[in-house]
KEVEXTI-821563 format. One line per 8 residues: their letters; for each residue z, x, y of N, C-alpha, C. Coordinates in steps of 0.05 Angstrom, whole numbers. Layout:
a) Z,X,Y,Z,X,Y,Z,X,Y; ...
***
This chain:
xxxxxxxx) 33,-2306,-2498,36,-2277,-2498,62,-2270,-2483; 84,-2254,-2498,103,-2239,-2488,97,-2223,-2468; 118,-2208,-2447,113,-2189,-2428,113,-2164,-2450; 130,-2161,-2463,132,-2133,-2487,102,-2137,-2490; 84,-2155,-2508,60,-2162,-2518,37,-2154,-2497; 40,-2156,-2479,32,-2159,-2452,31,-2124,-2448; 60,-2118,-2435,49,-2085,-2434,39,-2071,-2456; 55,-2078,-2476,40,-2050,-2497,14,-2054,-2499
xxxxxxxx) -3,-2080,-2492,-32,-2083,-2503,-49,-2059,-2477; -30,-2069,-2454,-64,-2061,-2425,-36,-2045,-2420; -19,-2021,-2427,-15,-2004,-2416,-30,-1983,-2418; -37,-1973,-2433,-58,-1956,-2439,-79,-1949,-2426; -95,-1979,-2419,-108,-1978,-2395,-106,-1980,-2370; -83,-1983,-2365,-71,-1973,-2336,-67,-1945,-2335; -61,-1933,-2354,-49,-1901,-2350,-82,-1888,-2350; -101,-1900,-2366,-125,-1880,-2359,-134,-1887,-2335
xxxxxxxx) -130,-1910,-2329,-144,-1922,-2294,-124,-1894,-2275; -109,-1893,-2275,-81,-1875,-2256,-87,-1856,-2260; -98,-1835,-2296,-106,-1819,-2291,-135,-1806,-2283; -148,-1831,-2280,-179,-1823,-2272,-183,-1827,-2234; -162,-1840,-2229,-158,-1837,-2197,-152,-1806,-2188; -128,-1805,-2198,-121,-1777,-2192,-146,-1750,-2199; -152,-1757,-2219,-177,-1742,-2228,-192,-1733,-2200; -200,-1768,-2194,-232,-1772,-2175,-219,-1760,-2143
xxxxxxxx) -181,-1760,-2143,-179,-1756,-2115,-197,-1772,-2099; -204,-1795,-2098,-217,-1820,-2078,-249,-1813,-2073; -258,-1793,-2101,-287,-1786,-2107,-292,-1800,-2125; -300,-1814,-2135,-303,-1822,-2163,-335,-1807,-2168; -351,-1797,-2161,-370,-1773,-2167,-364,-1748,-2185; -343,-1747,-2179,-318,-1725,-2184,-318,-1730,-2214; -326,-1756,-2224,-316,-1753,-2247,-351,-1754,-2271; -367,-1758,-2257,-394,-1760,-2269,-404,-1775,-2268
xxxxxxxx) -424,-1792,-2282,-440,-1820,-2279,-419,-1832,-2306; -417,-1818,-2326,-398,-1841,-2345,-378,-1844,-2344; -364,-1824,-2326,-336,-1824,-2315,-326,-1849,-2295; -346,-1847,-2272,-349,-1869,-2251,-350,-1897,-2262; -373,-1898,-2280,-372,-1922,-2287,-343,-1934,-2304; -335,-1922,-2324,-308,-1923,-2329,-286,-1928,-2318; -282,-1911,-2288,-273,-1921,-2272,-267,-1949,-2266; -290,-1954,-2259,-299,-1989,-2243,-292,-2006,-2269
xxxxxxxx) -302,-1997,-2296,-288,-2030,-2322,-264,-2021,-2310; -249,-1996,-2314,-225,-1994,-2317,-197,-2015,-2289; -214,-2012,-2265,-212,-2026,-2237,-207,-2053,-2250; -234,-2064,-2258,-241,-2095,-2255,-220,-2101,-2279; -214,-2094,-2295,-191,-2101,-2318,-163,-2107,-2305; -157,-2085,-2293,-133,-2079,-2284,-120,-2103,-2256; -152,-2111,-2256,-152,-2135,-2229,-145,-2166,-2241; -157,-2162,-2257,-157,-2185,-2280,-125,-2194,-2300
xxxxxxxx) -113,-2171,-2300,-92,-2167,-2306,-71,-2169,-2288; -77,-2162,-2268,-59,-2165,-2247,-63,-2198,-2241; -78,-2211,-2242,-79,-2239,-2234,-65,-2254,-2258; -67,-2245,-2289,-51,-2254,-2307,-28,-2255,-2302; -10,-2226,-2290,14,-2228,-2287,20,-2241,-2274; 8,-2248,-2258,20,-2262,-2223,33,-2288,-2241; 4,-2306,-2250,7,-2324,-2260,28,-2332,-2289; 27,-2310,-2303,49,-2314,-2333,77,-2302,-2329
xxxxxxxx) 79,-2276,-2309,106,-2264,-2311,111,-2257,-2274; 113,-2291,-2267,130,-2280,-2232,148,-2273,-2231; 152,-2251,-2208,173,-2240,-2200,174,-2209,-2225; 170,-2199,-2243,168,-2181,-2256,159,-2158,-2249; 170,-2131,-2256,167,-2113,-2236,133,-2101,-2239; 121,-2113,-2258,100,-2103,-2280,72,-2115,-2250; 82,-2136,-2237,62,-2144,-2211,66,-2128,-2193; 83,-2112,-2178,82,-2096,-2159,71,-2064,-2173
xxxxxxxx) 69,-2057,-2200,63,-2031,-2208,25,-2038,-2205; 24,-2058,-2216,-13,-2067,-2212,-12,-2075,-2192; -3,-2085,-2160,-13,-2081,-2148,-17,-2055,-2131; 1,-2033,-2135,-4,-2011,-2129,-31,-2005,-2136; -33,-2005,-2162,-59,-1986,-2173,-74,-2009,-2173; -82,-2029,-2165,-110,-2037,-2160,-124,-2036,-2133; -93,-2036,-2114,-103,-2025,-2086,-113,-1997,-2092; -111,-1982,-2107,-120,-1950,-2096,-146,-1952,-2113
xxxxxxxx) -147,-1968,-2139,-168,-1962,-2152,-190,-1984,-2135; -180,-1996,-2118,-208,-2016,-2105,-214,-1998,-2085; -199,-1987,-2068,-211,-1966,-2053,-229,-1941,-2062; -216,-1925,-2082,-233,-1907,-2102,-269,-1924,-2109; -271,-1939,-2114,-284,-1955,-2124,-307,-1958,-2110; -302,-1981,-2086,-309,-1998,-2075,-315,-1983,-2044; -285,-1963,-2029,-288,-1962,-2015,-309,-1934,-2001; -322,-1911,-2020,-342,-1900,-2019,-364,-1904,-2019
xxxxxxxx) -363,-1925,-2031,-387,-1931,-2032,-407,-1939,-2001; -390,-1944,-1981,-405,-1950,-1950,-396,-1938,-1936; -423,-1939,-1927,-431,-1919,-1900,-402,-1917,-1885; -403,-1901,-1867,-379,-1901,-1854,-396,-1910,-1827; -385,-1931,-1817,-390,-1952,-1785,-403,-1934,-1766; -425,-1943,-1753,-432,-1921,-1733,-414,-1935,-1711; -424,-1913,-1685,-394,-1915,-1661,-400,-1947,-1657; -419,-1962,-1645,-433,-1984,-1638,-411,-2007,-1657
xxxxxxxx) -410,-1992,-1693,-403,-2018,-1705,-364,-2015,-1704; -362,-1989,-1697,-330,-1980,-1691,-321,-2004,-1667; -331,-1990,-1642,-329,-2012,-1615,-325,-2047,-1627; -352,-2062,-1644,-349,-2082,-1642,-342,-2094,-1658; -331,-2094,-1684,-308,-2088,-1710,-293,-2076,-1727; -313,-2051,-1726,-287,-2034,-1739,-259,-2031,-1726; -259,-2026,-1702,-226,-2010,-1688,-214,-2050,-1693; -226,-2063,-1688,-211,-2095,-1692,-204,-2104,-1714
xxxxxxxx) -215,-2092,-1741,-212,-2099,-1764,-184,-2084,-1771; -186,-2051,-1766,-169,-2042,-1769,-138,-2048,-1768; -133,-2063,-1729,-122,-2076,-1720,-108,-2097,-1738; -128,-2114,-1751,-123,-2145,-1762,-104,-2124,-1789; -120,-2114,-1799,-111,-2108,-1821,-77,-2092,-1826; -71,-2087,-1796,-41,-2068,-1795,-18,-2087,-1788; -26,-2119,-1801,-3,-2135,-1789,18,-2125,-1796; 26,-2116,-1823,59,-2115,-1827,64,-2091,-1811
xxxxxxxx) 56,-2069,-1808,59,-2051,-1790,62,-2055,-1760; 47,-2080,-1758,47,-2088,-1728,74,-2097,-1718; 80,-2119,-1743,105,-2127,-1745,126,-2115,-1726; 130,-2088,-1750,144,-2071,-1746,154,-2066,-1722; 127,-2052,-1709,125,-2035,-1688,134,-2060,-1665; 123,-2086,-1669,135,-2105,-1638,167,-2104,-1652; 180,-2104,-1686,209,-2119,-1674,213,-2091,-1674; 208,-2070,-1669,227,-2040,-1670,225,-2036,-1634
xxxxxxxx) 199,-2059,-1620,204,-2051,-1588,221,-2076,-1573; 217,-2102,-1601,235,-2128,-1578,269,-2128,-1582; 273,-2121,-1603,301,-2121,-1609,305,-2101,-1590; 307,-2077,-1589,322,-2058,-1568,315,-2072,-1547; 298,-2087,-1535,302,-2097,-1504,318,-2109,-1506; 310,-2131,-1521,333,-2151,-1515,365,-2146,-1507; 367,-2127,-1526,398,-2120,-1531,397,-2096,-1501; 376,-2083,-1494,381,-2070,-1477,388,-2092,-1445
xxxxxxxx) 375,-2108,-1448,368,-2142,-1422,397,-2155,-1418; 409,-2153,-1449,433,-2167,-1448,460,-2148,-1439; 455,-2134,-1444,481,-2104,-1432,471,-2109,-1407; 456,-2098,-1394,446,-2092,-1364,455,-2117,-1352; 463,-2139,-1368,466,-2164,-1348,493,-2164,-1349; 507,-2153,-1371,540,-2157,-1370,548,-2132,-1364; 534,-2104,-1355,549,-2086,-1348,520,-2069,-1335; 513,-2071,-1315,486,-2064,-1295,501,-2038,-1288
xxxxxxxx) 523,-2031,-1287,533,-1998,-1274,522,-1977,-1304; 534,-1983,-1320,528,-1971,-1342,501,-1964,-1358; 485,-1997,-1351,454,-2001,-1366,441,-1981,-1354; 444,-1985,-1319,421,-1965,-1312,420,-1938,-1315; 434,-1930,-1335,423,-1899,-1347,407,-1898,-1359; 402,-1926,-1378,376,-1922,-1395,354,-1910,-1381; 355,-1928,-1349,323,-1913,-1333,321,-1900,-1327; 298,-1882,-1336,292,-1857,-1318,291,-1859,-1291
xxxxxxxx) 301,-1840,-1277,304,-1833,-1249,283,-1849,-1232; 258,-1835,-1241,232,-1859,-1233,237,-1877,-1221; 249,-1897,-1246,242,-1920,-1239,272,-1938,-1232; 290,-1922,-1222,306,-1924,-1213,308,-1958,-1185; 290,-1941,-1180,291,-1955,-1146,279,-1985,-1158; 262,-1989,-1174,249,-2010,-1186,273,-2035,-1195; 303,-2026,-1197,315,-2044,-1195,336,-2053,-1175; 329,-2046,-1154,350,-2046,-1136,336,-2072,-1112
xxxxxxxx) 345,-2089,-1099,342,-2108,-1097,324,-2106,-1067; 325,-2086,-1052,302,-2075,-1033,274,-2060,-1035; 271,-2071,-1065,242,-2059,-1080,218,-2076,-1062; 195,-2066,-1057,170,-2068,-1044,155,-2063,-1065; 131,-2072,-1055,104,-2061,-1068,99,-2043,-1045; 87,-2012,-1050,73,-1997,-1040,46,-2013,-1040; 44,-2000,-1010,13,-2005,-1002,-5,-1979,-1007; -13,-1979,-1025,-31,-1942,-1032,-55,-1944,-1015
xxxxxxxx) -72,-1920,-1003,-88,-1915,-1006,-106,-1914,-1030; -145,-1921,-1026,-154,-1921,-1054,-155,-1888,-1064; -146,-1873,-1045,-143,-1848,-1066,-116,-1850,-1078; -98,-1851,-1066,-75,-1850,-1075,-59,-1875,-1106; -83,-1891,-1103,-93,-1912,-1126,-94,-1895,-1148; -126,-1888,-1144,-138,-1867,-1161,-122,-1852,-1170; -103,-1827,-1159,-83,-1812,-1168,-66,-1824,-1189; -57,-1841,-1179,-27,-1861,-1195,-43,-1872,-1228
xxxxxxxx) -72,-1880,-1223,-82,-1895,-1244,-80,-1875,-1266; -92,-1841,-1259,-94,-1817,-1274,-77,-1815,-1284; -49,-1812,-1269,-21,-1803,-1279,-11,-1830,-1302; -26,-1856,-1297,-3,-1878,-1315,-20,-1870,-1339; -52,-1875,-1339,-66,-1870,-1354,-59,-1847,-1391; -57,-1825,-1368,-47,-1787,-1379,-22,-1798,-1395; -5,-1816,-1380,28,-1825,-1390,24,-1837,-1421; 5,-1858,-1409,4,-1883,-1439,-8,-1871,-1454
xxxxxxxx) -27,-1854,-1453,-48,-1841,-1477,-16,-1822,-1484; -10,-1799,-1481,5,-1788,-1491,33,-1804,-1517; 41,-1821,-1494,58,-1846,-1519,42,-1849,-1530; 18,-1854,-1534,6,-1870,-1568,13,-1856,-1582; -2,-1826,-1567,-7,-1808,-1591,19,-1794,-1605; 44,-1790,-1589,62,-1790,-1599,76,-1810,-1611; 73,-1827,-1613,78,-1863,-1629,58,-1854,-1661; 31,-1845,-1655,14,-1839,-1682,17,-1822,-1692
xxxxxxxx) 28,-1800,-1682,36,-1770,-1694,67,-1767,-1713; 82,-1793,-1702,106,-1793,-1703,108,-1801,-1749; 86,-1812,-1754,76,-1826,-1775,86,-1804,-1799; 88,-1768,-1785,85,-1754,-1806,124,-1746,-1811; 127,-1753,-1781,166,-1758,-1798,167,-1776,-1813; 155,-1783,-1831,157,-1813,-1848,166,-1835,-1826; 147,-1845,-1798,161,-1865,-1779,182,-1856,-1767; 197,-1848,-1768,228,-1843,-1751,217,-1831,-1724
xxxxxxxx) 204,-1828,-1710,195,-1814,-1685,181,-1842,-1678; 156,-1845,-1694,144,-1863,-1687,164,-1892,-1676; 193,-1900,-1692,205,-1919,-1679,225,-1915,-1663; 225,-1889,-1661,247,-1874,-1636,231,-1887,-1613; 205,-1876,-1615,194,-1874,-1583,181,-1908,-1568; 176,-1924,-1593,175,-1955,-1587,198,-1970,-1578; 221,-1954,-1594,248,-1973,-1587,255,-1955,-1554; 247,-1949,-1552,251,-1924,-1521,239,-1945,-1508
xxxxxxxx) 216,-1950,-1513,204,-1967,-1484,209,-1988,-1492; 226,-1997,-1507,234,-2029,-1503,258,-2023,-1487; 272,-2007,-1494,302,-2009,-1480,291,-2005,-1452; 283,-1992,-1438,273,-1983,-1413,265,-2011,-1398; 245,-2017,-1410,239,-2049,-1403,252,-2061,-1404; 273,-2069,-1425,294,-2102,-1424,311,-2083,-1405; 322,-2060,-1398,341,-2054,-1382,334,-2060,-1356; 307,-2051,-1345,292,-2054,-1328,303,-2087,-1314
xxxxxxxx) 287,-2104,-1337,292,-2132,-1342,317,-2146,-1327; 329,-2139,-1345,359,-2140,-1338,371,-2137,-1313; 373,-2108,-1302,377,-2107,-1274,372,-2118,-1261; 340,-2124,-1257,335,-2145,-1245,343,-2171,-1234; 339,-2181,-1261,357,-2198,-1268,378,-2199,-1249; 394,-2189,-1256,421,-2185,-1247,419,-2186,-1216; 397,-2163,-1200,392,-2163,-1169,379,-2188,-1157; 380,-2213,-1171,361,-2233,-1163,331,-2222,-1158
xxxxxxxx) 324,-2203,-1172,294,-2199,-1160,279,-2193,-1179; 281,-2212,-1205,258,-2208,-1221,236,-2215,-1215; 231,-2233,-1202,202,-2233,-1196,183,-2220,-1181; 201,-2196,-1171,195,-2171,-1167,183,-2154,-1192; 206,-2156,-1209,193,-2138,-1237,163,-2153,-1250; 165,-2170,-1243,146,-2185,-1254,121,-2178,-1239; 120,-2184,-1231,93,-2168,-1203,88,-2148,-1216; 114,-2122,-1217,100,-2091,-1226,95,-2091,-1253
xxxxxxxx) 102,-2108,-1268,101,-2103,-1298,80,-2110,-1311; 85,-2139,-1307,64,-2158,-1326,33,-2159,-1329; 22,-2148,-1300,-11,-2151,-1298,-19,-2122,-1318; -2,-2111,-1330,-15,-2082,-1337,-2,-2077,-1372; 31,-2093,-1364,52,-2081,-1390,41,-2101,-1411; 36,-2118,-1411,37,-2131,-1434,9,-2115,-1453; -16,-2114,-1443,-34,-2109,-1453,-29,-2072,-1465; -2,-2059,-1440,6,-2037,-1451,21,-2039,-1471
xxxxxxxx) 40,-2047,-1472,54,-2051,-1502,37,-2068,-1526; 22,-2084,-1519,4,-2081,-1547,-5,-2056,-1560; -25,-2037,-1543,-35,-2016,-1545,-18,-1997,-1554; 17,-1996,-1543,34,-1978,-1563,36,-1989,-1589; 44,-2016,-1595,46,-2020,-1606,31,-2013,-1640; 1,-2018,-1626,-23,-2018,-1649,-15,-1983,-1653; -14,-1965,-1633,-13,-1941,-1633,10,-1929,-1662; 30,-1952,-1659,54,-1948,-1673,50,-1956,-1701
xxxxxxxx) 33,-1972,-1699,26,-1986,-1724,9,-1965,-1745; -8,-1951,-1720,-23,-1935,-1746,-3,-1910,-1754; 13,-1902,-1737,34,-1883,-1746,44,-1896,-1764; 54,-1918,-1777,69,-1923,-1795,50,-1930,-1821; 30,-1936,-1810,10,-1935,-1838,8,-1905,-1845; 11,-1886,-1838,6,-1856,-1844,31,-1843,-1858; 55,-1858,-1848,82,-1854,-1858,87,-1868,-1892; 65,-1896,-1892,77,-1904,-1907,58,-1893,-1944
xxxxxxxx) 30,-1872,-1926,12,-1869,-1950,32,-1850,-1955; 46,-1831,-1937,64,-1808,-1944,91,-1822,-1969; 103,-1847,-1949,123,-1846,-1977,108,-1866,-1999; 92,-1884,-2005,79,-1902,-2024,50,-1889,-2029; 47,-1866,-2032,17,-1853,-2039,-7,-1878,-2056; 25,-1886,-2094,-5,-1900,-2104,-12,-1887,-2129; -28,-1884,-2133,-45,-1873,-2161,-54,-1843,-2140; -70,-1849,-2132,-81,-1826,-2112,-67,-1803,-2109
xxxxxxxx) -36,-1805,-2107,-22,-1783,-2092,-27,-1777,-2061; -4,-1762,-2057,6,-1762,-2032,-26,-1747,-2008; -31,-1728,-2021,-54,-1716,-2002,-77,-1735,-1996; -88,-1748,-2009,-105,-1761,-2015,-102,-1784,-2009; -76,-1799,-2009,-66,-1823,-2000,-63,-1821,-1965; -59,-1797,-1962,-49,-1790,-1934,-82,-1787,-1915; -96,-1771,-1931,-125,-1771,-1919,-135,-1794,-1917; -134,-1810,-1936,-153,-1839,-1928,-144,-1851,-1913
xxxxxxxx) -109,-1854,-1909,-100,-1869,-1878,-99,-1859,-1854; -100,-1838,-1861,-102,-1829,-1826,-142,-1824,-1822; -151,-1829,-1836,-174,-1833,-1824,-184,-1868,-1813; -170,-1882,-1827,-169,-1905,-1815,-145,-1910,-1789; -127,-1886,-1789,-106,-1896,-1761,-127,-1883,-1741; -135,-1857,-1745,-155,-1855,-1726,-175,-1867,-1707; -189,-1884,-1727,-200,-1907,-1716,-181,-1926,-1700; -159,-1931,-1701,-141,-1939,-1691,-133,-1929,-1658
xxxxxxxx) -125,-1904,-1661,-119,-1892,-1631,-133,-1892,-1612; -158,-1879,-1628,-186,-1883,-1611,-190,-1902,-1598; -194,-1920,-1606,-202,-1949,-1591,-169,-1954,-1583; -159,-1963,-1590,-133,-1959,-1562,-138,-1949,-1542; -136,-1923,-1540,-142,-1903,-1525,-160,-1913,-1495; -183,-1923,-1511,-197,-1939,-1493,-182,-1968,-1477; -170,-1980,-1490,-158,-2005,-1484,-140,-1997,-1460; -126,-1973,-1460,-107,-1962,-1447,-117,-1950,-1418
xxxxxxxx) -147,-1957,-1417,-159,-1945,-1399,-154,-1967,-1378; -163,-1992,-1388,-162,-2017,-1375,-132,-2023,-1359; -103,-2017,-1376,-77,-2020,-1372,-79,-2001,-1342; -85,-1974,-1352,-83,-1956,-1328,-90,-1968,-1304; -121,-1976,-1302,-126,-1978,-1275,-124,-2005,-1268; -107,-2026,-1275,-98,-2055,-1276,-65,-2033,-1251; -63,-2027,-1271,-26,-2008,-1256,-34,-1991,-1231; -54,-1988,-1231,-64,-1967,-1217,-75,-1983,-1181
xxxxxxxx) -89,-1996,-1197,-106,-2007,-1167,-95,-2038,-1160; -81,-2051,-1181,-72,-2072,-1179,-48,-2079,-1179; -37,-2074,-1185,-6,-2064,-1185,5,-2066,-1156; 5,-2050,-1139,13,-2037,-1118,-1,-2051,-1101; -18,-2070,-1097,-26,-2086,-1079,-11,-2115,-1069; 13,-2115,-1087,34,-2138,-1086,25,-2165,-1085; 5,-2170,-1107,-4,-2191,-1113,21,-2219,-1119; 10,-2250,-1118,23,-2260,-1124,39,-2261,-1146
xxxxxxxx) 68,-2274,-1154,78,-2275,-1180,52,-2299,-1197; 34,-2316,-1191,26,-2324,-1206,-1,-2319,-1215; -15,-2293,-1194,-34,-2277,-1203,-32,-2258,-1214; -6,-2247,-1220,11,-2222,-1239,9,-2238,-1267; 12,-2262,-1269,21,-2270,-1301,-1,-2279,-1307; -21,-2291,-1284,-50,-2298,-1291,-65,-2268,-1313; -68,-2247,-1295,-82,-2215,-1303,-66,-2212,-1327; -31,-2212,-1329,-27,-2197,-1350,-31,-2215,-1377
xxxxxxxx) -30,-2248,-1374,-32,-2259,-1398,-54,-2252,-1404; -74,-2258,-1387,-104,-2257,-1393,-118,-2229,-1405; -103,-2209,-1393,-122,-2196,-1410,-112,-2186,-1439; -79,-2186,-1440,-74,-2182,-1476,-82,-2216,-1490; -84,-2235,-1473,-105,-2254,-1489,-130,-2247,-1506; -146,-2228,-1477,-165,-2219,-1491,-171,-2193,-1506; -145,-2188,-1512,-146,-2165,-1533,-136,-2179,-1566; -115,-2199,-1566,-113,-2199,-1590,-137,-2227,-1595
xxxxxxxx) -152,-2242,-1573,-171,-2265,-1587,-193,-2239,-1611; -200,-2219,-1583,-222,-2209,-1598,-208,-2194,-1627; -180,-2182,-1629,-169,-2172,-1660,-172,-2203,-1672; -165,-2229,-1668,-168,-2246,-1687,-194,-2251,-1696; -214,-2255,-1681,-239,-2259,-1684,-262,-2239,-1691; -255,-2220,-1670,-281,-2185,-1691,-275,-2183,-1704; -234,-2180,-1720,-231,-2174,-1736,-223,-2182,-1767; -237,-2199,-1765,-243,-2216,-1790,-256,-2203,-1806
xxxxxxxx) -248,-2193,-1827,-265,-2181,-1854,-289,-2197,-1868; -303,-2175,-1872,-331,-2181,-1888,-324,-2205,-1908; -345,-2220,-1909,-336,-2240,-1924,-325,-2238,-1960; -346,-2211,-1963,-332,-2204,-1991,-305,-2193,-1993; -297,-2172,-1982,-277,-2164,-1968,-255,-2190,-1970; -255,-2205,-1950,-244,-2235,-1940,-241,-2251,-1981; -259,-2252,-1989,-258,-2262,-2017,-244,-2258,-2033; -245,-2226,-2041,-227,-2214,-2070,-201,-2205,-2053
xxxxxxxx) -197,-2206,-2019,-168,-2195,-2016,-148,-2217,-2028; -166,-2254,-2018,-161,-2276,-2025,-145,-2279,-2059; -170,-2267,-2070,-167,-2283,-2102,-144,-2259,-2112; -145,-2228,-2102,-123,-2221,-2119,-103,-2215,-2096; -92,-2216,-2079,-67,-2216,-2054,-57,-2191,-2058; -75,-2171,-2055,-61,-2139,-2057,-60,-2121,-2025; -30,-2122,-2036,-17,-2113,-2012,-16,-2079,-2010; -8,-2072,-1979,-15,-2050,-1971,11,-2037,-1964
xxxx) 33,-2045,-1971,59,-2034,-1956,52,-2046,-1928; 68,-2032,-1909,71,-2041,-1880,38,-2035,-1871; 17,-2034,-1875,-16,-2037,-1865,-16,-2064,-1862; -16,-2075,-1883,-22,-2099,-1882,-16,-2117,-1870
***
C-alpha cells in the first residue's frame, strides 16, 4: 500500500473522527447512544492506523496528524468515562501520576531554571561586582563572607516559616498562571530563581564561603525547586493545550488541562508546606554542612521515589500508552 493509497482510503475517517470530537466537545453523550458508539469504532480505527503508519510510512507527516487526534479522541472516549479520584485517591496517586506524566514539561521547566544558573554561577565568579545585582536586597548579606546563621526564637521560627511558606505558594501559582501567556511568564519566573540561586552560588563561591550557602539552601531548596518546578510544568501543560488544542479545540483543550494542572498545584502546594518549615525551623539553627545535604537530599529523594513509584499508571493505561506511543506535546 502507497501513502497516496493510504490517505485517500482512512481519510475520510479521520475527518468524521475530528468532526465528532468537536461535536462531543470532550462529551461524547453530546452526541447520543449511536453517536458515541461511532465515536469509539471511529477512535479504535484511527489507533490502528496510526500503528500502520508508524510501521509502513516513518518519519511522514501523516504520524504526527494521528497522533494528535488519537490523543484527543482517547481522552473523549476513554477519559469520561471514570469517576473523577476522590481526595484520599488524589493524595496517594493521582497528584503523582499527574507529576510522572508532565516529564517533557518537567524537562522544560528544570533546563529553563539550570541553564540561567549556571550562566548566572559563572559571571558572579568572573565578575562578583556586577553579578550581585541579580540579588535582591534580601539576600544580599547571604553572600558576603561574615554570613552567620541566625539563632531565632521558636516564634520568630514560626513567623519566617509563614512568610517563606506565603513566598513559595505565590511563585507556583504565578509559575501556573503564567501557562495562559502561552509559557513566557511561566519561564520568566523559573529562569528568575535560577539566576538568583547560581548568582547566589557564585558569590559564594567567590567569598570562600559556600558552605555557608549550602547550610541555608540545600535542607529546604532542593525539594523547593522541585515543587516550582512541577508548578511550572503544569503551566506549560496549559500553554501548550492553548497553542496544540487537537481535534477538541482550543476551549475544550484548555479545560481538560488545566483541570489536570490543578491537580498539580494543589498537591504542590502541600509539598511546599514541608520546604517552608524545613527553612523555617531548620534552617536557622546552623546545622552541620553534612546534615544540610543529609535533609535536603533526603527529602526531594522522597518526593520524586514516591512520583516514580505512586506514579505509575494503571496498568491499562501503562499498556495502550505502550502499544500506540502517543504523545502529549510538552505533558508528557
Amino acid at each position: 500500500m502507497t501513502l497516496e493509497t493510504f490517505l485517500n482510503t482512512r481519510e475520510p475517517d479521520w475527518r468524521r473522527l475530528g468532526d465528532g470530537l468537536r461535536r462531543a466537545g470532550g462529551r461524547p453523550e453530546r452526541l447520543g447512544p449511536a453517536g458515541a458508539l461511532e465515536l469509539g469504532a471511529l477512535y479504535r480505527s484511527a489507533a490502528a492506523d496510526l500503528a500502520l503508519a508508524r510501521r509502513r510510512f516513518p518519519g511522514e507527516s501523516v504520524i504526527e496528524r494521528l497522533e494528535i487526534l488519537v490523543r484527543d479522541g482517547r481522552q473523549a472516549v476513554y477519559g469520561r468515562g471514570v469517576r473523577r479520584p476522590a481526595l484520599l485517591g488524589i493524595i496517594t496517586t493521582g497528584y503523582w501520576r499527574e507529576v510522572r506524566r508532565s516529564r517533557g514539561a518537567l524537562a522544560l521547566a528544570w533546563a529553563a531554571t539550570i541553564v540561567p544558573g549556571l550562566a548566572a554561577c559563572a559571571w558572579a565568579l568572573s565578575d562578583p561586582g556586577a553579578a550581585i545585582g541579580l540579588v535582591p536586597a534580601a539576600f544580599r548579606g547571604a553572600a558576603g563572607p561574615t554570613v552567620r546563621h541566625a539563632q531565632l526564637s521558636l516564634g520568630d521560627s514560626s513567623a519566617l516559616a509563614s512568610e517563606i511558606f506565603t513566598n513559595n505558594i505565590r511563585v507556583s501559582l504565578v509559575a501556573f498562571a503564567g501557562g495562559l501567556t502561552l509559557g513566557l511568564l511561566t519561564i520568566a519566573v523559573v529562569a528568575y530563581n535560577g539566576l538568583v540561586v547560581g548568582a547566589l552560588a557564585g558569590l559564594t563561591i567567590d567569598d570562600g564561603n559556600f558552605s555557608t550557602f549550602v547550610r541555608y539552601v540545600v535542607p529546604h531548596g532542593l525539594l523547593e525547586l522541585s515543587c516550582i518546578a512541577v508548578s511550572a510544568a503544569a503551566g506549560l501543560r496549559v500553554a501548550w493545550a492553548v497553542i496544540e488544542p487537537g481535534a477538541l479545540g482550543r476551549l475544550a483543550s484548555l479545560g481538560r488541562e488545566s483541570r489536570d494542572a490543578v491537580i498539580l498545584v494543589l498537591g504542590t502546594a502541600a509539598c511546599l508546606v514541608v520546604a517552608g518549615l524545613t527553612e523555617g525551623f531548620l534552617t536557622p539553627r546552623g546545622v552541620s554542612l553534612g546534615t544540610a545535604l543529609g535533609v535536603g537530599f533526603g527529602l526531594a529523594g522522597i518526593y520524586w521515589t514516591l512520583v516514580i513509584r505512586r506514579g505509575r499508571p494503571p496498568p491499562e493505561d501503562a499498556a495502550e500508552t505502550d502499544g500506540l506511543r502517543v504523545g502529549r506535546g510538552p505533558s508528557r
